[in-house]
N, C-alpha and C positions, 0 to 999 in steps of 0.2 A: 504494500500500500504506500502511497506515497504521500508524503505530507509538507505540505505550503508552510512554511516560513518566512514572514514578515521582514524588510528592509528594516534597518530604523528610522530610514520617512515614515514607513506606515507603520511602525508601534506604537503610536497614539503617548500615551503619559509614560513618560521612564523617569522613575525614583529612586536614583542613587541614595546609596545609606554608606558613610565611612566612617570609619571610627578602630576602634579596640575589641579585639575577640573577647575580652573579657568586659567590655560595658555594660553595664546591668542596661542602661539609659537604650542603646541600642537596640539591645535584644529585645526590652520595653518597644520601642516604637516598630521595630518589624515585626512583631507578634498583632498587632494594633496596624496597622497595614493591611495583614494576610487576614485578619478579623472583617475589615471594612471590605478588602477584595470581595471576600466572599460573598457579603452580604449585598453587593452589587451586582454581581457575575449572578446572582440566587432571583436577585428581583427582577433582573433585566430577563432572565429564563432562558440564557443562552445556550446551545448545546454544544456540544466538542464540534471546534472547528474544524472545516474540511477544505477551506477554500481561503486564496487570500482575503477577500471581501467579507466574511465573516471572521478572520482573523483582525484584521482594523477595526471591525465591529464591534467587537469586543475588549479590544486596546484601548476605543474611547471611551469605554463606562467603564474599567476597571482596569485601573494603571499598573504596567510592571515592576516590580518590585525588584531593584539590584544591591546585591550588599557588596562592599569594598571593606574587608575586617583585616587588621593586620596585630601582629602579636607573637607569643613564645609559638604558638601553635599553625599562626595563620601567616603563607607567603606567599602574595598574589604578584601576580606578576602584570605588569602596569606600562605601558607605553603612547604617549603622547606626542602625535606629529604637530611640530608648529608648521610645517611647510605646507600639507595637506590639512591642517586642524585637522584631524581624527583622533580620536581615544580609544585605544584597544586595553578590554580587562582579561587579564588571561587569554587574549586572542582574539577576545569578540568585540567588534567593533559598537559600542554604544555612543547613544548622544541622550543623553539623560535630559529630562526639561526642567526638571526638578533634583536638589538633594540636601538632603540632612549628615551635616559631617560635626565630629567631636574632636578633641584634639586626646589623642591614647593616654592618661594617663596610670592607666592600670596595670599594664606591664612594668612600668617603672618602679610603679610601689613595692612591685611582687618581686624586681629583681632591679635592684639598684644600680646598677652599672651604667657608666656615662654611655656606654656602648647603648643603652633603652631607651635613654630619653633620645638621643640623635635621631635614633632609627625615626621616632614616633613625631618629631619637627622636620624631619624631613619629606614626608609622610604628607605630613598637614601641609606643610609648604608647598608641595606638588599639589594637592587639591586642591586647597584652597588658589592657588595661581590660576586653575584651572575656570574655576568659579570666577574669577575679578574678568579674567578676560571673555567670558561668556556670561555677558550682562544676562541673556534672554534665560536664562539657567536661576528659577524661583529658589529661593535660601533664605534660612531665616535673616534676620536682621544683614541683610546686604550694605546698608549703608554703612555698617559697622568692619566690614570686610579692609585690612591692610590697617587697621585701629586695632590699638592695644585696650583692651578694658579693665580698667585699674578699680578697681574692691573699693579702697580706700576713697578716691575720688570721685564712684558711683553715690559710696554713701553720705560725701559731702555733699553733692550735686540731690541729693533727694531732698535733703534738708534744707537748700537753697528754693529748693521748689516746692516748699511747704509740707512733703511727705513729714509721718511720723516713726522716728526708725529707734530701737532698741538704743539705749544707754553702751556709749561704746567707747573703748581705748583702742589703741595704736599701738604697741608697745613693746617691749624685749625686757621691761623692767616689774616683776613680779610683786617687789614689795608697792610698788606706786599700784599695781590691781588690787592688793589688799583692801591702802589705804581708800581711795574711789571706789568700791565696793565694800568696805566695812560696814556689816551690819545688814544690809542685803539681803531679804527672801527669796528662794528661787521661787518660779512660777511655778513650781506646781504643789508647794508650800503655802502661796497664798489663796489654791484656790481648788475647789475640787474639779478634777477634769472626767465627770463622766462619762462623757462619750469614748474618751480613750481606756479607762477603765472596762466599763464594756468591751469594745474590742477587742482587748485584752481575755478576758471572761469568755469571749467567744471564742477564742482561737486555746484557750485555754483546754475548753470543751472539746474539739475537735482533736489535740493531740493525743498521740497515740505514747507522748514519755511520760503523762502524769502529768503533777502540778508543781512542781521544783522549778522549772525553767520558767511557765509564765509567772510564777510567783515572783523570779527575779526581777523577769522584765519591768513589774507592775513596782516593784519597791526600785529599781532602777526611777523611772518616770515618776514619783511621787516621794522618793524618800529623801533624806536630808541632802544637800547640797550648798553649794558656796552661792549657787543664782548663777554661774558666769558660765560662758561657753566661750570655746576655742576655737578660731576659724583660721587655717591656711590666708595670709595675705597675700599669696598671688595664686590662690585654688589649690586644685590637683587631690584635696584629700577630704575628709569627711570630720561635718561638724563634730565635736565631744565635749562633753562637761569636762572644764579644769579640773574639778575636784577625783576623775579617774585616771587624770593621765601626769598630773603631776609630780609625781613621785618618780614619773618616767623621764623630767624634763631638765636635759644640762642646766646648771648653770655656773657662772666663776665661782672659785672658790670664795665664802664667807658671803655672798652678794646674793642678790637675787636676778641677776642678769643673764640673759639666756644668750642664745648665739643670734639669731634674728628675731625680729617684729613677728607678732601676730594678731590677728584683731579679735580682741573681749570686748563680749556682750551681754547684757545679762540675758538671762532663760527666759524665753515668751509661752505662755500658754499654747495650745494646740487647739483649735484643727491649724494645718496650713493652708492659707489659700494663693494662688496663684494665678495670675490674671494675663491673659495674652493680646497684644493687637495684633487684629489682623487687616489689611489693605487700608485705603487710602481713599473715601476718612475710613477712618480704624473701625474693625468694630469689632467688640470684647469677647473672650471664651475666657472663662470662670471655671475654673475647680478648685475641688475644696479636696488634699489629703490626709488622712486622719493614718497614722500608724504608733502602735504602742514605741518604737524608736526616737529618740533627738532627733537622727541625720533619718528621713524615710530610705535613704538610698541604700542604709543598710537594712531593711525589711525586703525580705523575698515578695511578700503580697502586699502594699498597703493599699490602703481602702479609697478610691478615687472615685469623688461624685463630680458628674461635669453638670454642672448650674447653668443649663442652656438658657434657663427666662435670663438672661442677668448676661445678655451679648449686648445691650446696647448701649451707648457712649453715656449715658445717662448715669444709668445702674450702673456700668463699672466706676462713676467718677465719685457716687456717692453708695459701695458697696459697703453691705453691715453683714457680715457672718452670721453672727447671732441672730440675723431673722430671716435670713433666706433658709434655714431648714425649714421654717415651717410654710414661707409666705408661699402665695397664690402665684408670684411672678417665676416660681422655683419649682412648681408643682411639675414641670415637665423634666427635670432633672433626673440623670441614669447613674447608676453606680454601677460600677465593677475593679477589681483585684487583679 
């Protein structure tokens, strides 16, 4: 039998995915992809193509999905002609119209060697070149594309702009977090967080080790703490409570000074919500993450509601957590893990 395959003129949507074979963030969005495929490819009622014309057919309602992973495990093979523009992945010639790329930083964690991060800036340098010079190529925040995005200067810039951002230092000097923090509740000391609780309760239920580990988690999330959290000030790693890792943390001798800056902040209540623009004028996609975790990114499943009533410029500009579980603007809202 013979079978029609598509040019990439006629593949209709092609969604590059790059990143780190070990990206939790990725596998998240290609799972969520191959979800929404389906459920397009299901409603449109298409049958197995047989012909080019129902192969493009199909291309336009349910986009393909290409992943570009690289890592301890993953080695793709990548070549890019300037002379003809062509991109070959492993061979096969794509022109993606879209893509979602991460910069690796998981292999690095997992094995330290100047030899991993090169690899993984090298990596992003290629793609991302590839993206600047293929404007028609949709990606998140494009305009941000050959711009560095500095931590520290987003969060002055929020403040500048009226946001309200957590209580925060800049620092490498331990005893000056003390004193600015002296006395200090953590958030979840001041307050009870039941929905996380619950959650907790649930997945409690569900385990097949007992109750010892969610009981950790739940005295993790609720039990004494200093208030402060730990954030990488140039990324790459995941938020944690001072009070877990400090006993882990250089410093000179007699002093409280560490080898570089990191940005403290105190501990916020939970849920998280996170709010996205999209196009121009913008208009908002709302979710709300709830996971018994600090960082959610270290939760295998957290609990993601997308807040569809609450996309418009309106709602996103005066969003209140606290009443979109219940309200009527919210009533169309999905969850899933």
């Amino acid at each position: 039998m013979n079978s029609t395959k598509a040019s990439p003129d006629d593949e209709g949507e092609v969604i590059l995915l790059v990143g780190g074979d070990q990206d939790p963030q990725i596998a998240y969005v290609q799972r969520a992809l191959c979800w929404a495929n389906a459920i397009l490819t299901e409603r449109a009622n298409i049958s197995t193509p047989s012909s080019a014309s129902t192969l493009k057919k199909k291309a336009e309602i349910a986009p393909r999905v290409l992943t570009l992973l690289v890592g301890a495990q993953s080695h793709p093979a990548v070549c890019w002609s300037l002379s003809s523009d062509s991109l070959r992945v492993n061979g096969e010639l794509i022109r993606p119209t879209a893509c979602f790329i991460r910069y690796d930083v998981f292999t690095h964690l997992a094995d330290p060697r100047a030899a991993t991060e090169q690899r993984a800036y090298a990596w992003y340098t290629t793609l991302m070149g590839y993206l600047e010079a293929h404007p028609s190529v949709r990606t998140l925040n494009r305009d941000f594309i050959g711009r560095s995005v500095n931590k520290p200067e987003a969060l002055s810039r929020a403040l500048r702009y009226g946001l309200t951002i957590p209580d925060t230092l800049i620092t490498n000097d331990l005893d000056a977090v003390d004193a600015h923090f002296a006395g200090g509740l953590s958030a979840a000391e001041a307050g009870d967080d039941t929905e996380t609780t619950l959650l907790q309760s649930e997945r409690q239920s569900e385990s097949e080790t007992g109750t010892s580990e969610s009981e950790t988690g739940s005295s993790e999330s609720t039990g004494s703490t200093s208030g402060v959290i730990l954030k990488p000030v140039a990324g790459g790693s995941h938020c944690k409570r001072l009070s877990s890792v400090r006993s882990e943390v250089a410093t000179l001798p007699g002093t409280g000074i560490t080898a570089s800056p990191g940005i403290l902040q105190e501990e916020l209540i939970p849920p998280e919500v996170r709010i996205f623009a999209v196009g121009s004028p913008p208009r908002y996609a709302v979710f709300r993450v709830l996971s018994p975790e600090l960082d959610y990114r270290v939760d295998g499943s957290p609990h993601i509601t997308y807040l569809s009533g609450c996309c418009s410029t309106t709602a996103a500009s005066s969003y209140d957590c606290s009443s979109c579980s219940s309200c009527s603007s919210c009533s169309s809202s999905s969850s899933f893990s």
